[in-house]
BATOR-870176 format. One line per 5 residues: for each residue z, y, x of C-alpha. Coordinates in Angstrom, 2 decimals, always signed. Each point is the difference from the previous one (the first is absolute). Layout:
<vexbas>
Z,Y,X  ... .
</vexbas>
This chain:
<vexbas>
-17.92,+5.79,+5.63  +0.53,-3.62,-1.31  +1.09,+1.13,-3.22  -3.61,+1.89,-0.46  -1.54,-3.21,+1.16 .
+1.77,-2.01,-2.10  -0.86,+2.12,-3.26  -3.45,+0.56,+0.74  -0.28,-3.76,+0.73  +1.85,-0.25,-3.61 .
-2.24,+3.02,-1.75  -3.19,-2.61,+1.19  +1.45,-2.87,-1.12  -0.06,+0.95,-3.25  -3.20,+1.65,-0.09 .
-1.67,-3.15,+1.00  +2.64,-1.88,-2.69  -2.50,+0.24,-2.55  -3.37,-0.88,+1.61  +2.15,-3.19,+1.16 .
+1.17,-0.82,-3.07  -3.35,+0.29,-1.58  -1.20,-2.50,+2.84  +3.23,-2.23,-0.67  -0.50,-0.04,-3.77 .
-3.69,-1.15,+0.56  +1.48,-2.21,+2.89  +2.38,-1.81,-2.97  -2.18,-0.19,-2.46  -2.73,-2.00,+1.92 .
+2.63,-1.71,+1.25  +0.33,-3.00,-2.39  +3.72,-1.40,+0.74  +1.25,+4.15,-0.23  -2.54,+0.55,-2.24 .
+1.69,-2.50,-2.77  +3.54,+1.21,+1.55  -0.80,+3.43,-1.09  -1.61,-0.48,-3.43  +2.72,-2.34,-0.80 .
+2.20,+3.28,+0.87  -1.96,+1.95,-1.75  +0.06,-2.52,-3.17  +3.91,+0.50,-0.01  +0.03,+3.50,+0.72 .
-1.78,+0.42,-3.26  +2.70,-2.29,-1.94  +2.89,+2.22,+1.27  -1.41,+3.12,-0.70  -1.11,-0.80,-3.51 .
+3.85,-1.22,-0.98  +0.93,+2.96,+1.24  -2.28,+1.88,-1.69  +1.03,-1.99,-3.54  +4.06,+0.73,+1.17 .
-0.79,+4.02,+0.64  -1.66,+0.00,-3.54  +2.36,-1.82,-1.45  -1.30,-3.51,-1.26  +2.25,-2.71,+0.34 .
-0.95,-3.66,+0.02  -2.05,-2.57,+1.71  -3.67,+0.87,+0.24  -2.81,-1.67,+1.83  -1.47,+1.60,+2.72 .
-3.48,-1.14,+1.26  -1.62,+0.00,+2.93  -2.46,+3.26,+1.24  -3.67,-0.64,+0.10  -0.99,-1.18,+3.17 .
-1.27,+3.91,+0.74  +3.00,+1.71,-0.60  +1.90,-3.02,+2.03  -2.19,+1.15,+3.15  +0.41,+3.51,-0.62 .
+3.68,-0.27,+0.09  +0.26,-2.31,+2.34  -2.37,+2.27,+2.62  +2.42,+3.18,-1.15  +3.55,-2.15,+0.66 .
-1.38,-1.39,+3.38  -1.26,+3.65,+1.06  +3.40,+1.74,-1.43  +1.50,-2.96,+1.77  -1.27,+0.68,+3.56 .
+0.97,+3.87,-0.46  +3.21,-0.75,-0.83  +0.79,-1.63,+2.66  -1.79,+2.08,+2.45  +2.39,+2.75,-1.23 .
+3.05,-2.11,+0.14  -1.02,-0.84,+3.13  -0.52,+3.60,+1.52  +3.24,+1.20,-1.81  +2.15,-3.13,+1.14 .
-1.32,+0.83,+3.64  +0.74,+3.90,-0.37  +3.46,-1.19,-1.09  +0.46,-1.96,+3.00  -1.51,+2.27,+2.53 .
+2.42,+3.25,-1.75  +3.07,-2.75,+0.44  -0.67,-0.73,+3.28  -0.02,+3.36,+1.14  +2.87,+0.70,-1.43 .
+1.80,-2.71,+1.30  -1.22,+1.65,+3.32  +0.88,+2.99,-0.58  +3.99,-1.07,-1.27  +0.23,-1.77,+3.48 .
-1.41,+2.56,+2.15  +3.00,+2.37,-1.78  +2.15,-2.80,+0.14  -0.83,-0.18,+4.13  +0.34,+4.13,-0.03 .
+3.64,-0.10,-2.18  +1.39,-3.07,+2.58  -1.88,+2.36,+3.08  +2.44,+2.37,-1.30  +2.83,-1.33,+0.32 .
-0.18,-1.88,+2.94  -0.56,+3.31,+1.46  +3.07,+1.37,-1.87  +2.04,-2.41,+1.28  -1.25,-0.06,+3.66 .
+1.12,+4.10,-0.75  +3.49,-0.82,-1.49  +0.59,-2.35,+2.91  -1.38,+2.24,+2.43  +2.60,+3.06,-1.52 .
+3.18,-3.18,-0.29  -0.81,-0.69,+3.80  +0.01,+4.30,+0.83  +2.73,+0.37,-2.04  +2.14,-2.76,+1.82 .
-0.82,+1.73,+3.45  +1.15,+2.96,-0.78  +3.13,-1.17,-1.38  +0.92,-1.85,+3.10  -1.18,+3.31,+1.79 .
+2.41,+2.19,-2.59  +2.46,-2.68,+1.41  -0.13,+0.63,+3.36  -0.14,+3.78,-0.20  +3.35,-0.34,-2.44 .
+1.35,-2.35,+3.22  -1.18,+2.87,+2.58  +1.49,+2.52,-1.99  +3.06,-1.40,-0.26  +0.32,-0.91,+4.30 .
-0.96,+4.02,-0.13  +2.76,+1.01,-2.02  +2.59,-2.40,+1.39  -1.47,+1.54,+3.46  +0.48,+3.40,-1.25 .
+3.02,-0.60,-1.59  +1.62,-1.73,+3.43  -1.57,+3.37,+1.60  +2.19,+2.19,-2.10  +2.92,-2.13,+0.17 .
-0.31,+0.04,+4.51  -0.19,+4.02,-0.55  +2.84,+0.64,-2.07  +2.43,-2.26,+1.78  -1.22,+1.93,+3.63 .
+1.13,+2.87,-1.74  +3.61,+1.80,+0.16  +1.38,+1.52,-2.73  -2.69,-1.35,-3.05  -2.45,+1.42,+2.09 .
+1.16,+3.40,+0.72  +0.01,-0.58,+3.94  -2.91,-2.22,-0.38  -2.88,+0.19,+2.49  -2.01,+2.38,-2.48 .
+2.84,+2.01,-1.15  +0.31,+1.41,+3.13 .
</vexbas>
């Protein structure tokens, strides 16, 4: 539900961009500190793209470049604040995008980082569990091996009493008879 909040939020954001940057170009340009700012931006934006508009068709040399009518300053100036404020309206909404997408997935790699450690705690609460059953019934292997062994001694001694009561290897014994 956040995430459809967030891009809707986003999705107006830049619909109103460009009615705000129209109001922050007008903004700057009555504006007289920004106002020079700008035009003096504008005044060099206009130098670099004419060199490199002599270097892509080849000229070579120094040339002088003057300045833009005081129209065409303004006019540039009012286009490179306005594409200025978009810009950063959409670096803006992408850099927080970014952010919110890392965030939940830093969530989301501790929850399964909680889930993998839930798992083996409870595999090892299991594997001492089984160490601890397994131990009791050795020690209760141990004393049925010790009761079987008092049984057979028992029955042995039983078998030895009979046999010696008997005459002749038995044949006069109390059950021969």
């Amino acid at each position: 539900m956040a995430a459809l909040v967030f891009k809707v939020g986003a999705l107006a954001m830049k619909t109103l961009a460009k009615p705000l940057g129209d109001r922050f170009k007008n903004w700057v340009m009555t504006h007289p500190q920004y106002r020079q700012t700008v035009l003096t931006a504008a005044q060099r934006m206009h130098k670099f793209e004419v060199l490199i508009t002599r270097k892509a068709e080849g000229k070579t040399g120094q040339a002088f470049i003057g300045n833009m009518t005081e129209e065409k300053s303004v006019e540039l100036a009012s286009k490179l604040a306005s594409e200025s404020f978009l810009f950063v309206v959409a670096s803006l909404i992408l850099f927080v995008e970014y952010d919110r997408t890392r965030r939940k997935e830093i969530k989301k790699q501790h929850k399964e980082a909680a889930e993998r450690q839930a798992i083996l705690d409870r595999a090892r609460q299991e594997r001492e569990r089984l160490l601890e059953e397994n131990l009791e019934q050795q020690r209760m292997l141990e004393q049925l091996v010790v009761r079987l062994d008092a049984v057979e001694r028992a029955l042995q001694a039983v078998q030895e009493q009979r046999n010696k009561k008997a005459m002749f290897g038995g044949f006069l014994g109390p059950r021969g008879l």
